[in-house]
C-alpha positions as a Markdown table, in Angstrom:
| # | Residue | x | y | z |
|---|---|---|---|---|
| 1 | Unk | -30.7 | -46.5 | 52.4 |
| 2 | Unk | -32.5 | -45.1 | 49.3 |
| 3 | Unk | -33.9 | -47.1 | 46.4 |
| 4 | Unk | -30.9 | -49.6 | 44.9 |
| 5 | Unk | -30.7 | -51.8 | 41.5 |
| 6 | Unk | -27.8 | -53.4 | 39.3 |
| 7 | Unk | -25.9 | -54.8 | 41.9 |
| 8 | Unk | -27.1 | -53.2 | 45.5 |
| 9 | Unk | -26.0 | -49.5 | 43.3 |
| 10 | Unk | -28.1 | -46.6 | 44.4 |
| 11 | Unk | -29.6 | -43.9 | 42.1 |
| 12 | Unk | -26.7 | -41.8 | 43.1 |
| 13 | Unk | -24.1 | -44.6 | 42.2 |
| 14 | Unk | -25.3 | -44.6 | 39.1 |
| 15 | Unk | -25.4 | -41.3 | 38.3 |
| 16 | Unk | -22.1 | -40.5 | 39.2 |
| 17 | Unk | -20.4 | -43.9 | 37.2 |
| 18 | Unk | -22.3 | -42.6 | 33.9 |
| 19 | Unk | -21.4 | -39.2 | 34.3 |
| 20 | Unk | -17.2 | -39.7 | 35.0 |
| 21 | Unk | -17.8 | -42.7 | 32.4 |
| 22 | Unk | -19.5 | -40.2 | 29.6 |
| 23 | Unk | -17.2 | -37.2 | 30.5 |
| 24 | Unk | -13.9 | -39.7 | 30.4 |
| 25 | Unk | -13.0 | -37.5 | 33.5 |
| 26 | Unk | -12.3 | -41.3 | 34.9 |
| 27 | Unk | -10.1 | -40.2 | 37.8 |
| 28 | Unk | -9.8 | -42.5 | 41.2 |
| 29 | Unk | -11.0 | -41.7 | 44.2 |
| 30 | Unk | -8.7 | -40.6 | 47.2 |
| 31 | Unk | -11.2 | -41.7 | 49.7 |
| 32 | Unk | -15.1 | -43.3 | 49.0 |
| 33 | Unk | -17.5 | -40.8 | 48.8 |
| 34 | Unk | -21.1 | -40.5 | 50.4 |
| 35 | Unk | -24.0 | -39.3 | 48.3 |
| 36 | Unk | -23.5 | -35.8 | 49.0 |
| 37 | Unk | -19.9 | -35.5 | 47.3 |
| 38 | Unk | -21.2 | -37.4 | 44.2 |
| 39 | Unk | -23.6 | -35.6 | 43.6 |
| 40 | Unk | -21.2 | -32.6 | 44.1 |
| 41 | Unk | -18.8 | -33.9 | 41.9 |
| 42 | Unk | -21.5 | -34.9 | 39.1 |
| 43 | Unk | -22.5 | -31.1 | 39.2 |
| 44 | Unk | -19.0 | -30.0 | 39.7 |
| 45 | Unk | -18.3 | -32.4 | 36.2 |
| 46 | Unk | -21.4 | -31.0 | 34.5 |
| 47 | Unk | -20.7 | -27.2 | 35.3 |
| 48 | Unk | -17.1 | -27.4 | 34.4 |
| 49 | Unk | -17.8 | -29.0 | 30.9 |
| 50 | Unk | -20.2 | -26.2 | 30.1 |
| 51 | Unk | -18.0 | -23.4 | 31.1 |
| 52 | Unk | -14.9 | -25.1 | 28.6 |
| 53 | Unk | -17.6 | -26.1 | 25.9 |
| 54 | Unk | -18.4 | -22.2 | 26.0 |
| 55 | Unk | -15.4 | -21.2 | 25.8 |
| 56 | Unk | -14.2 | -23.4 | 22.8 |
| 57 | Unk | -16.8 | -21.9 | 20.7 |
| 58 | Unk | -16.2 | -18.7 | 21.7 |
| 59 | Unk | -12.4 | -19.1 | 20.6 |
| 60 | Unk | -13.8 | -21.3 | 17.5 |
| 61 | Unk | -16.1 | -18.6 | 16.5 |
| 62 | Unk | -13.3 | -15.8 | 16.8 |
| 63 | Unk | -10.9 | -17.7 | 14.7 |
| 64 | Unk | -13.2 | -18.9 | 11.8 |
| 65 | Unk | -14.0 | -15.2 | 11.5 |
| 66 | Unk | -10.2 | -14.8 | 11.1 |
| 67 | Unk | -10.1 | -11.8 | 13.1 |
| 68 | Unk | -7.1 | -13.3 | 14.9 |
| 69 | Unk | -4.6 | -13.5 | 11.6 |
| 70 | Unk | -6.4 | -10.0 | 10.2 |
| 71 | Unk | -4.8 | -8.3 | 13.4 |
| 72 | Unk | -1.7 | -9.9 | 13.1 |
| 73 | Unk | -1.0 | -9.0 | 9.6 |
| 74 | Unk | -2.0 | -5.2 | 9.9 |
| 75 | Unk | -0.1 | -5.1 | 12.9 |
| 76 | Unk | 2.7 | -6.6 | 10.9 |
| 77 | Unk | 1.8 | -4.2 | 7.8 |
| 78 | Unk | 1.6 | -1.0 | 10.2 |
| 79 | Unk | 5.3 | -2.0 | 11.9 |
| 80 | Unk | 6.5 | -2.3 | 8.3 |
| 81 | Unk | 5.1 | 1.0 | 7.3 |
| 82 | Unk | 6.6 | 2.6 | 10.2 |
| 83 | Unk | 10.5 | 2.1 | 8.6 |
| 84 | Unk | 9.5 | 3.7 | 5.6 |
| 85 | Unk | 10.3 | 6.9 | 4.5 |
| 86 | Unk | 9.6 | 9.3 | 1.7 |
| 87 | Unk | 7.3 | 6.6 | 0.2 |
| 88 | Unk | 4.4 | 6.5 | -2.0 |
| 89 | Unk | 0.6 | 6.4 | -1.1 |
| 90 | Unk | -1.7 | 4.7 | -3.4 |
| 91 | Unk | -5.3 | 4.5 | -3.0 |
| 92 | Unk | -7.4 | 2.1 | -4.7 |
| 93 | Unk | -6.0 | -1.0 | -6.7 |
| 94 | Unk | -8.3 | -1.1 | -9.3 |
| 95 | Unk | -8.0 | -1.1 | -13.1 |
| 96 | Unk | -5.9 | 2.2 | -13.0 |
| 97 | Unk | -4.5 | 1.2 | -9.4 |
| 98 | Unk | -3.3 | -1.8 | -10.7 |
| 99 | Unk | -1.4 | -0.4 | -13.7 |
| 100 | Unk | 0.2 | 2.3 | -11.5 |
| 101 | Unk | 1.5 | 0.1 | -9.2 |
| 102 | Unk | 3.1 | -2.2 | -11.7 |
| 103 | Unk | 5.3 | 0.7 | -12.5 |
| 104 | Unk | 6.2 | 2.0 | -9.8 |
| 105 | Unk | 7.6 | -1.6 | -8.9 |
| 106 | Unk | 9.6 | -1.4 | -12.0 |
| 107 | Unk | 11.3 | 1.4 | -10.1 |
| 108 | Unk | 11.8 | -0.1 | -7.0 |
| 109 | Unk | 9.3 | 2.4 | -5.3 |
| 110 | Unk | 8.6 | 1.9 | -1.4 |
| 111 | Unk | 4.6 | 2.1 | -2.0 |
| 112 | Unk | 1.6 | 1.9 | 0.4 |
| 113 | Unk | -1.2 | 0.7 | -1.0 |
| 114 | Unk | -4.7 | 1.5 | 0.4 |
| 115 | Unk | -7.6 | -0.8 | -0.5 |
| 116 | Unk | -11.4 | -1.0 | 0.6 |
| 117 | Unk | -12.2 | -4.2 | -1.2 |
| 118 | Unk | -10.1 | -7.5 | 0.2 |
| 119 | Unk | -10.6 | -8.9 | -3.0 |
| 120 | Unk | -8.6 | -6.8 | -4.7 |
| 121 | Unk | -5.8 | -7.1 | -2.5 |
| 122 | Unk | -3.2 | -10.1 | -4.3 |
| 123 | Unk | -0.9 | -12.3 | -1.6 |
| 124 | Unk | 2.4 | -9.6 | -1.6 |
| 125 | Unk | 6.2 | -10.8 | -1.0 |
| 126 | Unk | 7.7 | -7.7 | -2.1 |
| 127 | Unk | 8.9 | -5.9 | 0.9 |
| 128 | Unk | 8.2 | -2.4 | -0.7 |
| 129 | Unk | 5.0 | -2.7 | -1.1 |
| 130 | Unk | 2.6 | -2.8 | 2.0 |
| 131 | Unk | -1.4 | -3.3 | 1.2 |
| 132 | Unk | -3.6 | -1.7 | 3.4 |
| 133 | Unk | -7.0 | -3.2 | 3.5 |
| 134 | Unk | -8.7 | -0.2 | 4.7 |
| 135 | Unk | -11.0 | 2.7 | 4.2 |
| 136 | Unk | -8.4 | 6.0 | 2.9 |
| 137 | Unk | -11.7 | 9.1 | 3.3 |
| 138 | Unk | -10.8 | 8.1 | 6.8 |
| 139 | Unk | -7.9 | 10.3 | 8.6 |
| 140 | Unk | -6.5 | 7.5 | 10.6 |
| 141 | Unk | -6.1 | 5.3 | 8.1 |
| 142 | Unk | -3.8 | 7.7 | 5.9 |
| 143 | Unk | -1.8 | 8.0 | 9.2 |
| 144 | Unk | -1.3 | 4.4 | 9.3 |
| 145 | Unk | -0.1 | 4.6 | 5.9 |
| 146 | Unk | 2.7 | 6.8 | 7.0 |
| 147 | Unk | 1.6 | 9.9 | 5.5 |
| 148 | Unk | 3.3 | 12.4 | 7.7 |
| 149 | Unk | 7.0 | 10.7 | 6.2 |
| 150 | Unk | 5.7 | 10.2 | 2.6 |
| 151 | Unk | 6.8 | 11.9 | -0.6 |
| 152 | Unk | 3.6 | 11.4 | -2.7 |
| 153 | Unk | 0.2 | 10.1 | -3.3 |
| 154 | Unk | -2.2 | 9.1 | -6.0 |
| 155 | Unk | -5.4 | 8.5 | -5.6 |
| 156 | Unk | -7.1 | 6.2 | -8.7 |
| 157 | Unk | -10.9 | 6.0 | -7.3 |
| 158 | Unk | -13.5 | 6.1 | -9.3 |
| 159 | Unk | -15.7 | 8.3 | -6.8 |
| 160 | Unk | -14.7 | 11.8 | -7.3 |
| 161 | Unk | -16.2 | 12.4 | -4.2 |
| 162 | Unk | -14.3 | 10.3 | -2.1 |
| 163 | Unk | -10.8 | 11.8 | -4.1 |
| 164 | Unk | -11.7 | 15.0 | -3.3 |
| 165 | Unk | -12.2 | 14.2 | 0.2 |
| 166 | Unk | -9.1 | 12.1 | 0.2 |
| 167 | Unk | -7.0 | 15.1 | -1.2 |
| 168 | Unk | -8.2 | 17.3 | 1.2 |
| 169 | Unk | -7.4 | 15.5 | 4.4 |
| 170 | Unk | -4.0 | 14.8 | 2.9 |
| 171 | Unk | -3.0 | 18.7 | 2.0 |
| 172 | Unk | -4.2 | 19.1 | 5.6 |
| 173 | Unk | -2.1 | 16.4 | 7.1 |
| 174 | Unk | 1.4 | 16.8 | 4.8 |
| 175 | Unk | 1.4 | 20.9 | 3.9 |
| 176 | Unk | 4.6 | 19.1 | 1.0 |
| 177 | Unk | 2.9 | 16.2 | -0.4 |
| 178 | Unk | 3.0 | 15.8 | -4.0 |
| 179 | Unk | -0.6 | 14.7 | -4.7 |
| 180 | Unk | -1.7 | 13.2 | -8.0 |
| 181 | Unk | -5.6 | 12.5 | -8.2 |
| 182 | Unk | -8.0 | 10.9 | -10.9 |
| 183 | Unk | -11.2 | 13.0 | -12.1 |
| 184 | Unk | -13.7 | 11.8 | -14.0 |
| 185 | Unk | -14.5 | 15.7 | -15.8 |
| 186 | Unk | -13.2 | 19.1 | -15.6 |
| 187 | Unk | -15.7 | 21.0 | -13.1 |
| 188 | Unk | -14.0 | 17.9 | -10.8 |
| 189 | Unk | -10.8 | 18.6 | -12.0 |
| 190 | Unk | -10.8 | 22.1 | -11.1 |
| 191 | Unk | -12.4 | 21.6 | -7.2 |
| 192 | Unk | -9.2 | 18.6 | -6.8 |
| 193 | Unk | -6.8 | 21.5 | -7.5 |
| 194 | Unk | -8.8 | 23.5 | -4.8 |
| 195 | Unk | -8.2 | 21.3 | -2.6 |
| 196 | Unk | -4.8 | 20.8 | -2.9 |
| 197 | Unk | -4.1 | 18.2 | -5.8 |
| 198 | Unk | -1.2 | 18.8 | -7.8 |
| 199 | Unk | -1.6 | 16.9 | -11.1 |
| 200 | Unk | -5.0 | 16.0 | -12.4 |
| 201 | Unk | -5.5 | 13.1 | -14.4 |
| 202 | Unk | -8.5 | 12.8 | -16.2 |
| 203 | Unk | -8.6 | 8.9 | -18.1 |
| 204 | Unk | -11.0 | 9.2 | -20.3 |
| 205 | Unk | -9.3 | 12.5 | -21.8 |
| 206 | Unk | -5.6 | 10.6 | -21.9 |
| 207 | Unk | -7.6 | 7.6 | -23.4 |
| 208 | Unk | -9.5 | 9.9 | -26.5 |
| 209 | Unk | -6.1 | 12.0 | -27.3 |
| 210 | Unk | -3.9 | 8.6 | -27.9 |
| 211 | Unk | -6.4 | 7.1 | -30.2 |
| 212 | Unk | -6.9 | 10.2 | -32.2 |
| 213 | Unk | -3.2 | 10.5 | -32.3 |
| 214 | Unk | -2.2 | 7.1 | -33.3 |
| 215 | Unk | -4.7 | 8.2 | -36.5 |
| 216 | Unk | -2.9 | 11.6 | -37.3 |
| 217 | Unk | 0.6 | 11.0 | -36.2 |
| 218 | Unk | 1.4 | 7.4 | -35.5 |
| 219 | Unk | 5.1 | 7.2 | -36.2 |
| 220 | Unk | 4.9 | 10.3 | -33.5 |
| 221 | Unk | 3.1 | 8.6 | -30.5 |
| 222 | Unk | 4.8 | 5.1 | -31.4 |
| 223 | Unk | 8.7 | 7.0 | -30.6 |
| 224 | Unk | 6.8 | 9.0 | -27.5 |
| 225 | Unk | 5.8 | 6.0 | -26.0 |
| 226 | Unk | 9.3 | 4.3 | -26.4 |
| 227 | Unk | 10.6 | 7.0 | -24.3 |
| 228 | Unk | 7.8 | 6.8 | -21.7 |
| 229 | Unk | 10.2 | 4.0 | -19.8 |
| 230 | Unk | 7.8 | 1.2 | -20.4 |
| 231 | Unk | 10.3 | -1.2 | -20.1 |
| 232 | Unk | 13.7 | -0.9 | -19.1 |
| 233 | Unk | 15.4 | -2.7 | -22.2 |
| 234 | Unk | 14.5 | -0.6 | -24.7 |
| 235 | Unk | 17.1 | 1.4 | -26.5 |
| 236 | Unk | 16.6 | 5.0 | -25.2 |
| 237 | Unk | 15.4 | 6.7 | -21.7 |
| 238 | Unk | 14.4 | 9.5 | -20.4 |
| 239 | Unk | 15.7 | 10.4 | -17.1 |
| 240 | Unk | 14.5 | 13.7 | -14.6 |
| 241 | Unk | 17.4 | 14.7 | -13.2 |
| 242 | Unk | 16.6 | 17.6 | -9.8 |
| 243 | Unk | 18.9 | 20.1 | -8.7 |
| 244 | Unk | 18.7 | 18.3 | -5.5 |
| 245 | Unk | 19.8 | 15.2 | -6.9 |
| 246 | Unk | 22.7 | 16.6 | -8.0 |
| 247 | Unk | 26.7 | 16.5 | -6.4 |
| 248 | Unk | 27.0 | 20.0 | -4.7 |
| 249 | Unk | 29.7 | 20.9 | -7.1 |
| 250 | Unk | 27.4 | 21.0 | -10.2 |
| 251 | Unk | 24.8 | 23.4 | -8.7 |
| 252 | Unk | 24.6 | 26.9 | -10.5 |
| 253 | Unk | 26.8 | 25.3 | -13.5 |
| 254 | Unk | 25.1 | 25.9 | -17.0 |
| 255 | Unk | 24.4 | 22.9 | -19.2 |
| 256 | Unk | 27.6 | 24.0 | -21.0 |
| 257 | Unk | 29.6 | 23.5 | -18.2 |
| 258 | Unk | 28.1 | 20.1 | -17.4 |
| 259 | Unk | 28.8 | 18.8 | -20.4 |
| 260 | Unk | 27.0 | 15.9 | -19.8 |
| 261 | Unk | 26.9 | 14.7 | -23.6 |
| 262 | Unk | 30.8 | 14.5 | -23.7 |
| 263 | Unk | 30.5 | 12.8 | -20.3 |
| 264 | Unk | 27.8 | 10.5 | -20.4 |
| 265 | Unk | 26.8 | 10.7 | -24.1 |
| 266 | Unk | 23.6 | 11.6 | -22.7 |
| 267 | Unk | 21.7 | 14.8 | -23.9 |
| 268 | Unk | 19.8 | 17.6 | -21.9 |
| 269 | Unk | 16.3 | 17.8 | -23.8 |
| 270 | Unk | 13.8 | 19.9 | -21.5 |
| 271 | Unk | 15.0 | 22.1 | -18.5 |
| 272 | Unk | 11.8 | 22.8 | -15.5 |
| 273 | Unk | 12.1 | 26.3 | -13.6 |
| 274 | Unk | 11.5 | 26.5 | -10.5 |
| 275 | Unk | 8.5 | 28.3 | -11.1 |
| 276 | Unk | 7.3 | 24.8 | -13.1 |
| 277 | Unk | 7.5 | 26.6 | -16.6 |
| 278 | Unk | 9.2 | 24.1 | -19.1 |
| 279 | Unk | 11.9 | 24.9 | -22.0 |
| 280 | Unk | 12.0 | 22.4 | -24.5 |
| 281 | Unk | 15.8 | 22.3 | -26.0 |
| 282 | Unk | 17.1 | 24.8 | -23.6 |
| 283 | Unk | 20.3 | 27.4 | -24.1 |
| 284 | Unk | 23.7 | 26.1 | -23.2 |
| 285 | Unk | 23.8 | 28.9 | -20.8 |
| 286 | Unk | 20.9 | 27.6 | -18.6 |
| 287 | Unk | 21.9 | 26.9 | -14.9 |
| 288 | Unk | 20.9 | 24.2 | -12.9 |
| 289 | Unk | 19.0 | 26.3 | -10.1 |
| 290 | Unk | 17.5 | 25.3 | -6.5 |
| 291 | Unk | 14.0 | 23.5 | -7.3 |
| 292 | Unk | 14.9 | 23.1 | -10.9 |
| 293 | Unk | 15.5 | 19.9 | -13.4 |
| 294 | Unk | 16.9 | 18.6 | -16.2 |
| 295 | Unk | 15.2 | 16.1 | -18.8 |
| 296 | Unk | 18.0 | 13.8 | -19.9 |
| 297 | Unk | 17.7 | 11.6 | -23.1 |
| 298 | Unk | 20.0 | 8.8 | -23.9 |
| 299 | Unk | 20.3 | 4.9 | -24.3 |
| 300 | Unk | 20.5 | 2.9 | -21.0 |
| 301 | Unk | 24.1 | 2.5 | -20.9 |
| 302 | Unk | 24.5 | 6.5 | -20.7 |
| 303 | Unk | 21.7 | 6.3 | -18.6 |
| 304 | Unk | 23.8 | 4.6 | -16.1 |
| 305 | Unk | 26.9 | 6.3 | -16.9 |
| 306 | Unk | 25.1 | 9.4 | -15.6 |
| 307 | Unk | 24.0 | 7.9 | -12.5 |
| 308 | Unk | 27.3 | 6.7 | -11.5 |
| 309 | Unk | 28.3 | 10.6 | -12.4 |
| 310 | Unk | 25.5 | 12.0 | -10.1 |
| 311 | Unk | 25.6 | 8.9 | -7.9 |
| 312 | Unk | 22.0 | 8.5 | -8.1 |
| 313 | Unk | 20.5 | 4.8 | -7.4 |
């Protein structure tokens, strides 16, 4: 009969009360039970409460480390990247980042941006712009970024090693790509163009050549930059105007024949060959050629005059 206390209870009684008493399992038994199926049950308890308690920690542990939400919103990021088209790239939302991607909003640009550092990634409603938090030296993350159906990128990092690399991979990847990078000096400069940059931009240079300008020809730089679109409600714009962009019937027309001052009110001031060469004030005779442009000047109601005539958006 075994040793018995409280009651006439065995060891075994007791055991098996404390343990559905402690566990709150509490259920009823279909039929009484010998020894040998309590103690089953009390393992059966005791095992079972083990296996859940691991389990809750190893969920616990997984979403504290938010790796959960971090899937969801790339996977939501990548699907969103997926509808865009002819967009922009940006890597890096620093200083310089920041300030491009400001106006490029203005624009209403469709922009990826690509960012290593989660704190400099801000909470984002605006459903053109997609952040990336993500390593861009690395192939696959450029192809997330939608590379293959994107217009342009510009890369802002401070490494010049890591925008060389970066412009590289993307020539490589997008043959059409219209690649803006930042340099930090000319021997830089020159191995981004190598590589397959299109525009350099070196800071510091831009930075040196505005304050030594705003000394020797204020008045100068002051109307420059009110042309530079910095915000949309000033009194004059400058518009770039493609062939492209263009109704079919005004290709090969001279600027004469566009007449786009009588028009619009707006005036042609710079025409781009094909061939990139610029003519500042160019000859009524000028065509408007495959792969060429027109710089427009006027004030934002012929602005808009103009694209109602083009029917650009």
């Amino acid at each position: 009969m075994g040793y018995r206390f409280l009651s006439g209870f065995s060891w075994v009684d007791a055991l098996y009360m404390t343990i559905i008493t402690a566990t709150t399992v509490g259920f009823g038994e279909v039929h009484p039970l010998d020894n040998t199926g309590k103690l089953f049950t009390v393992m059966l308890i005791v095992f079972s409460i083990i296996i859940y308690g691991y389990g809750i920690s190893i969920v616990s542990e997984y979403l504290l480390n938010n790796r959960i939400f971090e899937n969801i919103i790339k996977k939501r990021m990548e699907n969103k990247v997926k509808k865009f088209k002819n967009h922009i790239i940006l890597v890096g939302h620093g200083r310089i980042g920041k300030t491009v991607l400001k106006k490029l909003k203005k624009y209403g640009k469709q922009v990826v941006v690509i960012e290593k550092d989660p704190k400099n990634i801000p909470y984002n409603e605006d459903k053109k712009i997609v952040f990336l938090n993500d390593d861009a030296t690395k192939d696959e993350v450029l192809m997330k970024a939608g590379i293959e159906n994107a217009d342009s990128l510009i890369t802002s990092l401070g490494d010049d090693a890591d925008n060389l690399f970066i412009v590289l991979s993307a020539r490589q990847m997008n043959d059409k790509l219209n690649i803006i990078s930042r340099a930090t000096n000319d021997k830089t400069a020159k191995k981004l163009k190598l590589a397959g940059a299109d525009k350099i931009i070196l800071p510091y240079e831009i930075g040196g050549n505005y304050m030594a300008s705003l000394l020797v020809t204020p008045d100068l730089v002051d109307f420059i930059q009110r042309l530079s679109l910095e915000d949309r409600n000033i009194d004059t714009n400058l518009e770039e105007i493609s062939f492209e962009d263009c109704p079919e019937k005004y290709h090969n027309k001279s600027i004469a024949e566009l007449n786009l001052r009588k028009k619009t009110g707006c005036t042609i001031i710079g025409y781009k060959k094909p061939d990139g060469e610029f003519i500042i004030n160019p000859d009524p005779n000028t065509k408007l050629v495959k792969g060429s442009y027109i710089i427009v000047l006027g004030r934002p109601e012929q602005i808009k005059k103009l694209n109602e005539l083009f029917g650009i958006k």
